[in-house]
C-alpha positions as CSV (number, residue, x, y, z in Angstrom):
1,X,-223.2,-79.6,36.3
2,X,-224.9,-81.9,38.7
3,X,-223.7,-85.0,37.2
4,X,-220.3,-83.8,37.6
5,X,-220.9,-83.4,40.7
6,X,-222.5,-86.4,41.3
7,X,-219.7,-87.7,39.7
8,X,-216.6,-86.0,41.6
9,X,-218.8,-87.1,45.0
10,X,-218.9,-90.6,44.1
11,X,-214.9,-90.4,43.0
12,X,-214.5,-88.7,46.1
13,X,-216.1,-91.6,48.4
14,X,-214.7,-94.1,46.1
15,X,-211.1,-92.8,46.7
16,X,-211.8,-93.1,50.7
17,X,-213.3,-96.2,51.1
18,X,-211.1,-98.2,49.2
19,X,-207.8,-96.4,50.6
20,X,-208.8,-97.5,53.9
21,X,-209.9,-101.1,52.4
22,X,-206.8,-101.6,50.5
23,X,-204.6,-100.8,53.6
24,X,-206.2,-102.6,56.1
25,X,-205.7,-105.6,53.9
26,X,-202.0,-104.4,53.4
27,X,-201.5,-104.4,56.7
28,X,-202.9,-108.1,56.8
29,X,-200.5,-109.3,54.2
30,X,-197.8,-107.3,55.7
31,X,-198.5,-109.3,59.1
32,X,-198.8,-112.3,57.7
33,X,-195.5,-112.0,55.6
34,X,-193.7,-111.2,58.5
35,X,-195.0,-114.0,60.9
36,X,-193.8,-117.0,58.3
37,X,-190.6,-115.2,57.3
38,X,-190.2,-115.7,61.2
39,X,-191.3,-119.2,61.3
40,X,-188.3,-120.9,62.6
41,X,-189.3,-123.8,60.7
42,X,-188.6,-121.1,57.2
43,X,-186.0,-120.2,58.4
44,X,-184.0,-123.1,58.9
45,X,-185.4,-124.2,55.6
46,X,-183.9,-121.1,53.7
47,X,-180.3,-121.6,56.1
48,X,-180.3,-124.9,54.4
49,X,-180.5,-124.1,51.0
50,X,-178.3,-121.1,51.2
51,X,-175.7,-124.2,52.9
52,X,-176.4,-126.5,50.1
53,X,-175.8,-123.4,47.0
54,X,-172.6,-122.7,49.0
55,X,-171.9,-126.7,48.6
56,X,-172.5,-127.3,45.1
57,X,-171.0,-123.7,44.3
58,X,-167.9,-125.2,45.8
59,X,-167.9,-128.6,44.1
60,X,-168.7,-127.1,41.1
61,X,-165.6,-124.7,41.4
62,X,-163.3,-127.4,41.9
63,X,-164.6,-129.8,38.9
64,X,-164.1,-126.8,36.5
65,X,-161.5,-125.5,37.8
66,X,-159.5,-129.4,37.0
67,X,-161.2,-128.9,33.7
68,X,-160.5,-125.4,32.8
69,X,-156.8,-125.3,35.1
70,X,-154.9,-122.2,35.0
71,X,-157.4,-120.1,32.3
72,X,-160.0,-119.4,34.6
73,X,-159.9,-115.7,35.4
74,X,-159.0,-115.1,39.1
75,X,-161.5,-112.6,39.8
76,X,-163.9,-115.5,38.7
77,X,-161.9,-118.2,41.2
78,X,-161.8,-115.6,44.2
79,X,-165.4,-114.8,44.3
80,X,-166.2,-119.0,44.2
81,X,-163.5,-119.6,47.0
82,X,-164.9,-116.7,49.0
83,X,-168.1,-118.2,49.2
84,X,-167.0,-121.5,49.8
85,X,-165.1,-120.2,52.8
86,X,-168.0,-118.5,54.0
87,X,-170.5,-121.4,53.8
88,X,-168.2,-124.1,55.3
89,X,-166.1,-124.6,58.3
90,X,-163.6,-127.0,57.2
91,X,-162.8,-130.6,56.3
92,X,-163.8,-132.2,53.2
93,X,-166.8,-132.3,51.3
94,X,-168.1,-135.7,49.9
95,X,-165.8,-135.4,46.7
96,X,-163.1,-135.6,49.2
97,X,-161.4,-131.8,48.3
98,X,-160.5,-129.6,51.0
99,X,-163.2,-126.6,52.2
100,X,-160.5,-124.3,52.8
């Protein structure tokens, strides 16, 4: 009986002091986290890349699309023009096809 005791006790104090541990240091990483995701220099990293999927998205559209012509589904061909009308404003991309 006294080493279960001894036993829950020790759980018990366990339990605490690594709760508190653990969430200090989740609080740490969580603060950390936030302060690079609002880096300026990360985010105009990741606004980049999102620009350049958009960009090969669209370039890749339109050299399957002249491959594949009229049997590519057009759910298929409005989701990629969507995106390429939401990632560009206009004028030609360096394949010289129209963004719109």
């Amino acid at each position: 009986m006294r080493y279960r005791l001894t036993f829950v006790a020790g759980l018990a104090l366990g339990y605490v002091l690594g709760t508190r541990a653990g969430r200090e240091r989740y609080e740490q990483l969580k603060k950390s986290a936030r302060e690079i995701s609002q880096n300026p220099a990360v985010r105009n990293t990741v606004e980049s890349a999102t620009q350049q999927g958009r960009e090969v998205a669209g370039k890749a559209f339109h050299s399957v699309s002249e491959k594949v012509g009229d049997k590519m589904p057009d759910s298929v061909a409005g989701r990629v023009r969507s995106l390429r009308e939401r990632g560009q404003g206009g004028g030609e991309d360096d394949w010289g096809t129209s963004n719109t």
